[in-house]
C-alpha positions in Angstrom: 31.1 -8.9 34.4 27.8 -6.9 34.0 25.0 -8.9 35.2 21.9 -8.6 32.4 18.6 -8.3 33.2 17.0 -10.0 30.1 13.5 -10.1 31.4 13.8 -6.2 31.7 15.5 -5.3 28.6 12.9 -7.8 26.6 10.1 -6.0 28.2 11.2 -2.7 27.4 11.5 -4.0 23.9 8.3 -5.4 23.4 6.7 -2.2 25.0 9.0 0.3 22.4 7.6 -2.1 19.5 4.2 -2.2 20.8 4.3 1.5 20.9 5.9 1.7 17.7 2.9 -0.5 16.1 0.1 2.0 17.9 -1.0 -0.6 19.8 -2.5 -1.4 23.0 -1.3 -3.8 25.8 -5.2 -5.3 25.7 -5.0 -5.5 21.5 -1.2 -7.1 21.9 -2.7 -9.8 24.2 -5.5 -10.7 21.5 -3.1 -11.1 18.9 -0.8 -13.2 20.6 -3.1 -15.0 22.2 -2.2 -14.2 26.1 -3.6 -12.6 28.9 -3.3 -8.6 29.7 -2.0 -8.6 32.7 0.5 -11.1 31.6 1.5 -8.7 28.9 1.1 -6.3 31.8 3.8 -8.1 33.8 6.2 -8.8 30.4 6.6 -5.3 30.1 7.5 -4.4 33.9 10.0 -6.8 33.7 8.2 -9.1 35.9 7.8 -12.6 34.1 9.5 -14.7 33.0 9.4 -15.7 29.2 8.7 -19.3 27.6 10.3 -19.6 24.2 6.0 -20.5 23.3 5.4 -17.1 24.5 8.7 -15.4 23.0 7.6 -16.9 19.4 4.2 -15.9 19.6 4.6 -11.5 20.9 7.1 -11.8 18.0 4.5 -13.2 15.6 2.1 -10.3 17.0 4.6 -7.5 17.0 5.1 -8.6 13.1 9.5 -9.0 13.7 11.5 -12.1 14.0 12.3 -13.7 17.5 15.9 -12.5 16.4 14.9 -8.8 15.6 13.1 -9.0 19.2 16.2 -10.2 20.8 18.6 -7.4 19.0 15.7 -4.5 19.8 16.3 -6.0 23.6 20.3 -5.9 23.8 20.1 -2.6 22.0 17.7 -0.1 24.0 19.2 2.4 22.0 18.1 1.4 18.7 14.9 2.8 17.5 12.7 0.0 16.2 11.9 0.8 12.4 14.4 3.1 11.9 15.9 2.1 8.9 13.6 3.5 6.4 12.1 0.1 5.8 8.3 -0.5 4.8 7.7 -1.8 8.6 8.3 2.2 9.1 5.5 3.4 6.7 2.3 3.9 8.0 -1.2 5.5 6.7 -2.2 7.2 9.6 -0.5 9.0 12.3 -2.3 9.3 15.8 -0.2 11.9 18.1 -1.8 12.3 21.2 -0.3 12.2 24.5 -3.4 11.6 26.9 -3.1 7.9 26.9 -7.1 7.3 27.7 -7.7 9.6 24.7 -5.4 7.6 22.7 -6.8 4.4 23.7 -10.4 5.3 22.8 -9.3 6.2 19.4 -7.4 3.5 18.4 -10.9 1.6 19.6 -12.7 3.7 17.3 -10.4 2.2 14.3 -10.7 -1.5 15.7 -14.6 -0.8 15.5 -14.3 0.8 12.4 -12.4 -3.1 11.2 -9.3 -0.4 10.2 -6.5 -2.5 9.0 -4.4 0.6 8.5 -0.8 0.7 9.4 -1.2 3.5 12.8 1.6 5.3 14.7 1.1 6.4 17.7 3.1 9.8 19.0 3.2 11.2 22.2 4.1 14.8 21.4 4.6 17.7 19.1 8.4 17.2 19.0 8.4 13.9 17.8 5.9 14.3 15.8 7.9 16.8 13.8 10.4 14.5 13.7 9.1 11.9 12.3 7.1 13.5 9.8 10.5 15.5 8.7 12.9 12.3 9.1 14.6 14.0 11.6 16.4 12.8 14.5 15.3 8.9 15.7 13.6 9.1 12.0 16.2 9.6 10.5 16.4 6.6 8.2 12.8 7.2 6.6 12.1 8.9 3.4 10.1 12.1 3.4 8.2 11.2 0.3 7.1 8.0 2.5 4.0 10.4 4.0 1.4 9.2 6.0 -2.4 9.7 4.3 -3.9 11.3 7.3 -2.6 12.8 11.2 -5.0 13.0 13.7 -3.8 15.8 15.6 -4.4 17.0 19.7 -4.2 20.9 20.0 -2.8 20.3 23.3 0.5 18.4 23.4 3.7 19.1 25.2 6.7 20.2 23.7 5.6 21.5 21.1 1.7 22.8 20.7 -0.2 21.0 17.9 -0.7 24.5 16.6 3.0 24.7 15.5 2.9 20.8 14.8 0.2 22.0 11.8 1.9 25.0 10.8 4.7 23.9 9.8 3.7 20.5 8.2 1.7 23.1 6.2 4.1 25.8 5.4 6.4 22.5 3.3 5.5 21.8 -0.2 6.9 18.2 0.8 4.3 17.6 3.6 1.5 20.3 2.9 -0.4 17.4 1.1 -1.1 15.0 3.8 -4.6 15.5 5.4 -4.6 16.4 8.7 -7.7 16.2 11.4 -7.5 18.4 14.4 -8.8 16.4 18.3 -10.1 19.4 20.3 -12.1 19.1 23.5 -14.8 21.4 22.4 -16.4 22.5 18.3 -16.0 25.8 20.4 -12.6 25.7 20.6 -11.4 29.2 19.6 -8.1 27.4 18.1 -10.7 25.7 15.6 -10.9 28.6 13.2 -7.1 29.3 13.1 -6.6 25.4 12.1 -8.7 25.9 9.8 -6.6 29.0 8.2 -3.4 27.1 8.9 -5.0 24.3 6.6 -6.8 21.4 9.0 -9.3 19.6 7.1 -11.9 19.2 9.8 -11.9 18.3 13.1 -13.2 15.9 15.7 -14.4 16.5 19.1 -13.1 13.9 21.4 -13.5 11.2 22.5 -12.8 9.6 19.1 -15.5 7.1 18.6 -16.8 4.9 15.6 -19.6 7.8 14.7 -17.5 10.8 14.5 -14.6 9.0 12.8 -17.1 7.5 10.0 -18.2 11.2 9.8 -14.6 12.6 9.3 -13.9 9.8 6.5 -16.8 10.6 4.4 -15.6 14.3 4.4 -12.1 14.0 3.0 -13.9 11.4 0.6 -11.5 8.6 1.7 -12.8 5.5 0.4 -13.5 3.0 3.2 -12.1 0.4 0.3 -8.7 1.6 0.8 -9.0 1.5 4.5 -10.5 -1.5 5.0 -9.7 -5.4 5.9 -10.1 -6.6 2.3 -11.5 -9.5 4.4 -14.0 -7.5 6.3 -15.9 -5.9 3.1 -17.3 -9.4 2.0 -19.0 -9.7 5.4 
């Protein structure tokens, strides 16, 4: 008989969720209440779990101790790819520098962003899921995010081509989309801008040139934000 490694296969789970939510290991620990490290540790396959534990990175991850246990005895199964609302999201984040990424989804946490986020690693996938093609399969392509933050430099496919052809569909050409360049001398700026970018933001992405970017597209920090947080 195969011997399972449960501590592994639940700590690959909980990391493909965590990643699925946008998340952070640091922002994963605050919501369930634990330490980093020990989140750190959960995903290496390195601890062991209490059921306390179990109950509460399933109460942070937003899915049933069940759904956590059938995302860790099926590797293979994408989480959230059943076209369910879990799947839908307002903004997507692709970026595959992971201290980039990081700072960014700061920027939203300082911003009090309640926002449904993805977070993609590169071009390919991105495609993918903004076409429901592949792992994506199961979501609807009228299910569009509001706005992609978007790296020029991402492997597999170039962010160039990313915007291109979100652009070129008269499914997708609606969704806003905000170029992450190193430099507003970035010769690739201009040609975004052709292609259809609505702006752009130098990175790192911080609180300031985030709240900049929102006022421009005239998103209405109503719709963005905690209901909770505007009657502070």
């Amino acid at each position: 008989m195969r011997k399972i490694d449960l501590k592994s296969q639940l700590g690959t789970a909980i990391r493909a969720k965590r990643n699925d939510l946008g998340i952070s290991q640091e922002e994963l620990a605050d919501r369930a209440g634990l330490h980093r490290t020990y989140i750190s540790d959960i995903e290496r396959g390195a601890r062991n779990l209490s059921l306390e534990s179990i109950d509460k990175l399933a109460t942070a991850l937003q899915i049933s101790i069940a759904s956590l246990f059938f995302n860790a005895d099926n590797p293979s199964h994408p989480p959230g790819n059943n076209g369910s609302p879990a799947d839908s999201v307002d903004i997507v984040l692709v970026e595959d520098n992971e201290n980039d990424a990081e700072l960014a989804l700061h920027a939203f946490r300082e911003a009090r962003l309640s926002n449904r986020i993805r977070h993609i690693h590169d071009g390919a996938e991105a495609l993918d899921y903004v076409f429901c093609r592949n792992r994506y399969a199961g979501r609807y392509i009228d299910d569009r995010p509001q706005v992609i933050l978007l790296d020029l430099n991402l492997p597999k496919v170039s962010g160039i081509e990313v915007l291109r052809q979100i652009k070129a569909d008269d499914r997708t050409k609606s969704i806003h989309v905000i170029v992450l360049t190193v430099s507003q001398h970035d010769g690739d700026i201009a040609q975004c801008r052709k292609l259809g970018a609505d702006t752009y933001i130098v990175k790192p992405v911080s609180f300031n040139n985030l709240s900049e970017v929102t006022a421009h597209l005239k998103l209405y920090w109503a719709l963005l934000k905690n209901p909770s947080s505007m009657a502070a």
